[in-house]
N, C-alpha and C positions, 0 to 999 in steps of 0.2 A: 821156294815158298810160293804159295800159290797165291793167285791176286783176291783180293776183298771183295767181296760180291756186294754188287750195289743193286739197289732195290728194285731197280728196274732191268737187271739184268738176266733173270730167270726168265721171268714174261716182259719185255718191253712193250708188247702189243696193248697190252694193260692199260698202262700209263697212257699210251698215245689214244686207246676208245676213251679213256675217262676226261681226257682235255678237249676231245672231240664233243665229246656228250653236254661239257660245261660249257662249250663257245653255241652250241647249238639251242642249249636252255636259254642263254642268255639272250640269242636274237629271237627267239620266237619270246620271251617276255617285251623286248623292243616291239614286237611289231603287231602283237597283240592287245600292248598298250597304247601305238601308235607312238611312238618316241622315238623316231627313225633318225632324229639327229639330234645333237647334244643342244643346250640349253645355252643360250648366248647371254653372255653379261653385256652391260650397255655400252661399254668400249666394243664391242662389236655389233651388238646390234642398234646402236645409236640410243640415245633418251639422256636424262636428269639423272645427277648425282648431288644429291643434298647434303651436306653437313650438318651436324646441328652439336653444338657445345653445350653441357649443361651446365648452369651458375649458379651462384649462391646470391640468394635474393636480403635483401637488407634485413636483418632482423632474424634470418633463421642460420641455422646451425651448419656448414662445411658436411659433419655429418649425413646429411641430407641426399649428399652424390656417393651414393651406396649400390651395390652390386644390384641388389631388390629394386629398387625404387628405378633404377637404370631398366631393370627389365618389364619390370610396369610400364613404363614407357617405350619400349620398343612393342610390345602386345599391343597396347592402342596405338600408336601409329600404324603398325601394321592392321590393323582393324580399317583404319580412317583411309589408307591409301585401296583397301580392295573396295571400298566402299565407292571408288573411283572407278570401278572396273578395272583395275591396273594388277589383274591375276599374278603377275608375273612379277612383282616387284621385291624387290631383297629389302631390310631392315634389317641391319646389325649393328651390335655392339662393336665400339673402335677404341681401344685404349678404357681407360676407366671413368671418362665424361666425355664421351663422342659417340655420336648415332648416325651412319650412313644408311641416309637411303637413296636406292637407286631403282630410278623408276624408267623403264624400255618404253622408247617411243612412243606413241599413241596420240589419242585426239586429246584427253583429257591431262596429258603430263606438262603440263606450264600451269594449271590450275592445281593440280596435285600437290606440282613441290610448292606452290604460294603456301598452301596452308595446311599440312604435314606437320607442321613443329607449331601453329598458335595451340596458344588455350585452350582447351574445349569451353565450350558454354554451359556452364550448368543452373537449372534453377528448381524453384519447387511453386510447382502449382495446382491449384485444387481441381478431384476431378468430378467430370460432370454426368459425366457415364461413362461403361467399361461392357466391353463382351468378353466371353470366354473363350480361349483358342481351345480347340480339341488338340490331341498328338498327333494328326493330319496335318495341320496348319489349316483348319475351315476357322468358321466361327458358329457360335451358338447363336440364338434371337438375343438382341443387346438387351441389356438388363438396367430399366429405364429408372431414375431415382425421383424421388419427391422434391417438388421444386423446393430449393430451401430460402428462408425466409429475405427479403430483401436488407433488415438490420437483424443481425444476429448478433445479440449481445454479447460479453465476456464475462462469464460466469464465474465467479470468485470463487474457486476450488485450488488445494494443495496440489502444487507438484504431480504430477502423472507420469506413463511412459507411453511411448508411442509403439503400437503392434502394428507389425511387417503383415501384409496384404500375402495371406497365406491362403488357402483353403479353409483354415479350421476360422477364419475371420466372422465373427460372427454377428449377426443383423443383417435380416434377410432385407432386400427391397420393398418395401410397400406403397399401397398404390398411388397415384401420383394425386397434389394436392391440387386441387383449382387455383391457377394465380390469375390475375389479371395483367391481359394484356397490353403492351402500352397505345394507346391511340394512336391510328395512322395519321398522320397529315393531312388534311384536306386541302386542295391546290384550293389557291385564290380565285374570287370573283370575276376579277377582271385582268385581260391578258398584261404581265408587267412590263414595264419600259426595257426597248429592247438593249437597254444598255446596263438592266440589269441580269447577271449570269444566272440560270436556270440553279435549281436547289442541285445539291448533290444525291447522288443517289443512296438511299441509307441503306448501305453492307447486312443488318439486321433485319429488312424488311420480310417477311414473312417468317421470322425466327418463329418456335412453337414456346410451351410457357418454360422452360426451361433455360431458353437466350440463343437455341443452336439453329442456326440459318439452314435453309435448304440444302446450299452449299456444301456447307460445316458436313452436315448428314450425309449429306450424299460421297464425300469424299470418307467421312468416317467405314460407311459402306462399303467403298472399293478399297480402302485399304489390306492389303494382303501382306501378312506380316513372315509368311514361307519368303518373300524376298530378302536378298543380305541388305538389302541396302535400304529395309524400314526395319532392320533389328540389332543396330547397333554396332553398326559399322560406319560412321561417320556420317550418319545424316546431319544434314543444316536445319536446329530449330527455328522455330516460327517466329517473328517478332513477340517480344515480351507483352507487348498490351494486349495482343489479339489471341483467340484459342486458336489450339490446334487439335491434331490427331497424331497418337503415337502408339507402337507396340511397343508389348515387354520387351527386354534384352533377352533373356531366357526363352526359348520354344520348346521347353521341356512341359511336363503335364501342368497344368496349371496357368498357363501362359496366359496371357490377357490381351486387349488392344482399348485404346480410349479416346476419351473426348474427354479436352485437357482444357480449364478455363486461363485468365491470364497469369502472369508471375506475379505468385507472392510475396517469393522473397530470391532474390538472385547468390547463387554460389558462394559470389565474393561476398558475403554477410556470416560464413561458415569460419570461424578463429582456427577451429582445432575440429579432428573425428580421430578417435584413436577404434581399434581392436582391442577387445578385454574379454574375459574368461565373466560370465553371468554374477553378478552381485547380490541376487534375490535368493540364491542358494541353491537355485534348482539345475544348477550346470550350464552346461553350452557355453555358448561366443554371443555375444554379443556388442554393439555399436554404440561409444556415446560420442555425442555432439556437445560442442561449443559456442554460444556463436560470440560475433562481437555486439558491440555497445546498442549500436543502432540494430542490428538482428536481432537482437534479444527483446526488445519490444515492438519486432515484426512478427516474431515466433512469438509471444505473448497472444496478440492479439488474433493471429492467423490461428493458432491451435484453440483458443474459446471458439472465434466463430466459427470454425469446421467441425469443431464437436458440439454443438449446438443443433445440427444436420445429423440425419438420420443414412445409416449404409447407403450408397458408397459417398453421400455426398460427405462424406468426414473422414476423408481421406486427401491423403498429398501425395504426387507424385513425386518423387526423385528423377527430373529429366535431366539428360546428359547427352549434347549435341544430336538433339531430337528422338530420345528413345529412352523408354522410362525403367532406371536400374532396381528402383523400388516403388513400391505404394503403400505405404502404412496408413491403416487409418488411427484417428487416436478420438478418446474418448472424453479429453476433457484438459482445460486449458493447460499449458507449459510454462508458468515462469521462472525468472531467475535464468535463461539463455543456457542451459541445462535439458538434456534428453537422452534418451537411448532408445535403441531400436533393437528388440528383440525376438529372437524367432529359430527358425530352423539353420540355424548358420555352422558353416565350419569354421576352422579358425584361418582357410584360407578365404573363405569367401567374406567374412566379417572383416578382414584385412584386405581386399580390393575395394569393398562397399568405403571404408573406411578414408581409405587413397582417392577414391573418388569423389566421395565429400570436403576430402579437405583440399585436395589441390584443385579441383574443378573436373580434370582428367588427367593430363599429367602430372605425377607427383615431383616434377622437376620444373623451373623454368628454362629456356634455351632459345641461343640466338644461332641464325645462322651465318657458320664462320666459313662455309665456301657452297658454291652452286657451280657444278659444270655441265657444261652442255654439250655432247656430241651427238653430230647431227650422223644421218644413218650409212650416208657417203663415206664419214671419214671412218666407221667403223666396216664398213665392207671395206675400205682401199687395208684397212690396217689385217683385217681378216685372212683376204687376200696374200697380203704380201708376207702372212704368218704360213699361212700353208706354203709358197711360195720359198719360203727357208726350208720349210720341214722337207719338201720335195727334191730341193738340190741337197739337202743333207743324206737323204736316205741314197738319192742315186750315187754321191758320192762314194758313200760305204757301201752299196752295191758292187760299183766297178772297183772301189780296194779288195773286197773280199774277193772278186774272179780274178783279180788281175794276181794276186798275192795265196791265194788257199786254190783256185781253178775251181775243180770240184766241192772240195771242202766246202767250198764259199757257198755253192747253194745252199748247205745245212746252215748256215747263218741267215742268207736270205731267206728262209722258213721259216727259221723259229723267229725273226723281224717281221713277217708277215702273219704268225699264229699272235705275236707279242700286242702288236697292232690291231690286228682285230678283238684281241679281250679290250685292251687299253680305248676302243670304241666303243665298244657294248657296254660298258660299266659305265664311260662315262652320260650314254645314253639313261641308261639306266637311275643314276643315281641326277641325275637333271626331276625325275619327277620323287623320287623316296627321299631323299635328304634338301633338293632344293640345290645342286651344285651347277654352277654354273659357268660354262668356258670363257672367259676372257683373256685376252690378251696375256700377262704374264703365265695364264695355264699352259696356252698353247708353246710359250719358250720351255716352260718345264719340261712337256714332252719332246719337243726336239731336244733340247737337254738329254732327258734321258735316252734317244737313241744312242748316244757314246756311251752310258752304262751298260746298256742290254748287249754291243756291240764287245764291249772290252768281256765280259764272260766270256763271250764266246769265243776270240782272243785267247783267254787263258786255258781254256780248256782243250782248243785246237795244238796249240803251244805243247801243252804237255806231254800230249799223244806225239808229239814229232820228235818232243825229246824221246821220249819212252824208243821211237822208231829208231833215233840216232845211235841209241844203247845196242839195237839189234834184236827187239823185239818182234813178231810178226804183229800185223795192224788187231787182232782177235783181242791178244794180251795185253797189247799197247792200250784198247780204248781204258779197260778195265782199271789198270795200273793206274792210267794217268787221274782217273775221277777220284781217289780221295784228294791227290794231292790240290787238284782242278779246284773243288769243292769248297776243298778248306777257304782256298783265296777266295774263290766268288763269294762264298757268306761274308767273309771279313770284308770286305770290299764293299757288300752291298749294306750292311750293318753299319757302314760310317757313312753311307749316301741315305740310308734313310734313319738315322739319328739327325743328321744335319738336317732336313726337312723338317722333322718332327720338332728339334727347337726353333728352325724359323717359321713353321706355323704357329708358333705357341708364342714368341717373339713378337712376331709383325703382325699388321695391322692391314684392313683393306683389299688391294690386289695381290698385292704381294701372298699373300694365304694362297691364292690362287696356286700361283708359280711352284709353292711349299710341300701342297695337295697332290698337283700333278706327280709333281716329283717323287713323292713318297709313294704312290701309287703305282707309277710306273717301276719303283725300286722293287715296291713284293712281287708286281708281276713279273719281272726280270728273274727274281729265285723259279716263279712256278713253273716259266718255260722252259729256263736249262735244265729244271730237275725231270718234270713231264714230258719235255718234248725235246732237248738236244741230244740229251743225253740216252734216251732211248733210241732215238732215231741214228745214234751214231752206233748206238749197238747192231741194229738190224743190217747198216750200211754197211757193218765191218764182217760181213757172210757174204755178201757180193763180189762179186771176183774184180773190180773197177777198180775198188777200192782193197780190197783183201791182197793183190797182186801189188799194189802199187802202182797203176799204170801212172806214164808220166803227165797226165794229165787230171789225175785225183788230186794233187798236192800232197800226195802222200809218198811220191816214189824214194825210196831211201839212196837213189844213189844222187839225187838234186838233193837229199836231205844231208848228203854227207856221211852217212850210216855204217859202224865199224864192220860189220856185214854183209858187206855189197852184195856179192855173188852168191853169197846163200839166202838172201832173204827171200827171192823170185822161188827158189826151190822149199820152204819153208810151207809149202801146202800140202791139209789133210792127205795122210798117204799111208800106206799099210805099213804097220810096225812090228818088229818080232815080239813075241809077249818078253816085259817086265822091262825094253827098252824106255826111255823116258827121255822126250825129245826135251833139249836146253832150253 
């Protein structure tokens, strides 16, 4: 019976240009991207690993520590940590109330993990002017408002709702009103006793009639809101009594920047914001608000006097650790601690708006239940002494294969060294596309896996020797041996990388790492024995080195024991009388 023709056995040269072609795409992406080496987790490259536990706060619901609400809060954290300059930092989920982060060395990583897991700050404050971002990130000429009135009563009107600071907002600017300004100081007469301290210098002094200092403007001016880190990425707002300057969170069309007066009403004054499907009947998502006891106649009286004010000054911002997530303006008083904010919403975005209002910014509270510190030493000594393994592992199984296969063994040390170089470039590679990053338990996975990729090649070696024992010539031998070879290595490698896939799926933390590797290293173990050993043992088995047996191929059938000693050397291509048919 004639042997199974394996796929690579018509063209073998196939298989070996297409794994050449794949190692070669994959470095010229490395080094195009500039990703020349893999992406180091903090155990090796030194920095902060944060913990953070979430809790259940007195009064709300267990429910609360939800799949969602956990990933809301990894999004802003990770927002607050780049906001650090800390490009490089991981945030993940760990179990089903735990959030690791880990932040790599730097200037700013002792300050990072302080404040990673507080609060965010949130408040709402009235604003006082706003320019428009173009889809550049420039700005338009600010668009200056009417001073509004110094007592602006509350106007005894039903119930309202407040409209989201859209485009279609309407009430143009008009022009600004004359206010008076308030009387400078006039220094005294005569010089005062030197014991008493000179006046303070008033922070207002040259304000225009509207209250914004030179200062104030001239910062409002250079703010440039194209930066990550004035658009809502963890900026620190201003003290609550004083104004500031903030951009929208958004730099999509429409985007805004402002001059924001003090807090009206601070976060904590927010009871409840749910997400709801529009109540007025005209569709959409829309937001209502809650507030508490004492909020409710801050929002009384904050929503009379700012609709009493004329575009934009009848408007409130939604700040959120210095960066405004909305601006509605509204039209006319709120009571009853009752509102909703509607607009252009989806039902994801009316459900962050929402989480944001009512938690502040995390929609979880959390304490931190561990901080470790490795400094950058202990993660190169650990680096080190990981490649360090890997190296006396590799040479080990280097000199077993020469000392035990001779020849053979280079085909193992090849397809070790094509196994090796994917098993670099992917992992290069997948450092900047998925964020994967080598730490310490990665680097055991892949020594780890050198005895998987080793033991294939083991089995398949094996076969072919039995086949040779039988009295086979090595042509037939390689062919025969690959279904039986094959079967084993899938089965073999199917339970190395099952076991991986449950203990990624399993574990938590570093250990993922180790899980990763591992299972990575397991597919790549199939694609080099089927692309690269297994052709390469075809083309080797046309060579006379190897096709003869000599006694240093590891193939010679009479150190093999072989029931055909003497005829197997004679067992080459040779003229046959037609319809003979050699055994």
């Amino acid at each position: 019976m004639a042997a199974p023709k394996s796929s690579s056995r018509g063209h073998p040269g196939r298989a070996l240009a297409f794994i050449a072609v794949v190692i070669a795409a994959l470095y010229t992406i490395m080094f195009a991207t500039g990703d020349k080496t893999p992406r180091l987790g903090i155990d090796l490259a030194g920095g902060t690993s944060v913990t953070l536990t979430a809790k259940t706060d007195q009064g709300s619901s267990k429910s609360a520590i939800n799949d969602r609400n956990m990933k809301t809060a990894v999004e802003i954290i990770r927002q607050r940590v780049n906001a650090f300059g800390v490009s490089e930092a991981e945030v993940q989920t760990e179990g089903d109330r735990n959030i690791v982060i880990s932040i790599p060395k730097g200037k700013n990583e002792k300050e990072t993990a302080s404040q990673v897991g507080q609060t965010a700050r949130l408040f709402f404050r009235p604003v006082i002017e706003y320019a428009q971002l173009n889809p550049a990130g420039g700005t338009t000429l600010p668009l200056t408002p009417p001073t509004a009135p110094s007592t602006m009563p509350t106007p005894d009107k039903p119930q309202g709702r407040v409209i989201p600071n859209l485009k279609d907002a309407t009430g143009a600017p008009t022009a600004p009103t004359p206010s008076t300004t308030p009387p400078s100081t006039t220094p005294p007469a005569s010089t005062p006793p030197a014991t008493t301290p000179p006046p303070a210098a008033d922070p207002n002094a040259g304000a225009d009639k509207n209250g914004i200092s030179p200062a104030l403007r001239e910062k409002f001016n250079n703010l440039d809101c194209s930066l990550p880190e004035n658009r809502g990425q963890g900026a620190t707002p201003a003290p609550e009594a004083e104004p500031t300057v903030a951009c929208s969170k958004d730099q999509d069309e429409g985007a805004e920047k402002y001059i924001l007066g003090p807090v009206l009403i601070p976060g904590t004054d927010v009871k409840k914001s749910v997400a709801q499907l529009s109540q007025n009947g005209l569709g959409g998502w829309e937001v209502k608000l809650d507030f508490t006891g004492k909020g409710t106649d801050k929002f009384t009286k904050v929503t009379g006097d700012l609709a009493s004010g004329v575009y934009p000054t009848n408007r409130f911002a939604i700040e959120l650790d210095g960066v405004v997530v909305s601006a509605p303006s509204n039209k006319e008083a709120i009571p009853g601690g009752t509102a909703v904010i509607s607009g252009n919403f989806t039902q994801s975005s009316a459900k962050n708006l929402a989480n944001i209002l009512q938690y502040g910014s995390l929609p979880l509270s959390f304490t931190q239940s561990d901080v470790t510190t490795v400094s950058a030493s202990l993660g190169g000594d650990q680096l080190r002494g990981g490649l360090i393994a890997g190296a006396i592992g590799i040479v080990l199984v280097i000199l077993y294969s020469l000392f035990y296969y001779r020849g053979l063994g280079l085909v193992s040390i090849a397809s070790l060294v094509v196994s090796a170089a994917l098993t670099y470039a992917i992992m290069c590679v997948l450092g900047r596309s998925i964020g994967f990053a080598l730490n310490l338990p990665a680097v055991c996975g892949a020594i780890a896996a050198i005895g998987i990729t080793v033991d294939s090649f083991i089995v398949y070696f094996e076969r072919i020797r039995d086949e040779i024992r039988e009295g086979r010539t090595l042509r037939p031998a390689v062919e025969k041996a690959w279904p039986r070879a094959r079967r084993t290595i899938l089965v073999s490698d199917a339970v190395s990388f099952l076991a991986a896939a449950v203990l990624y799926i399993v574990s938590v933390g570093k250990v993922q790492g180790f899980a990763f590797t591992l299972g990575l290293t397991t597919l790549l173990d199939v694609v080099v024995v089927f692309l690269f050993t297994k052709p390469l043992m075809t083309i080797l088995a046309k060579r006379k080195f190897f096709a003869d047996g000599h006694k240093w191929s590891g193939l010679d059938p009479v150190a093999l024991g072989a029931n055909q000693r003497q005829s197997y050397r004679s067992r080459r291509p040779r003229t046959r009388a037609a319809g003979v048919k050699e055994a």
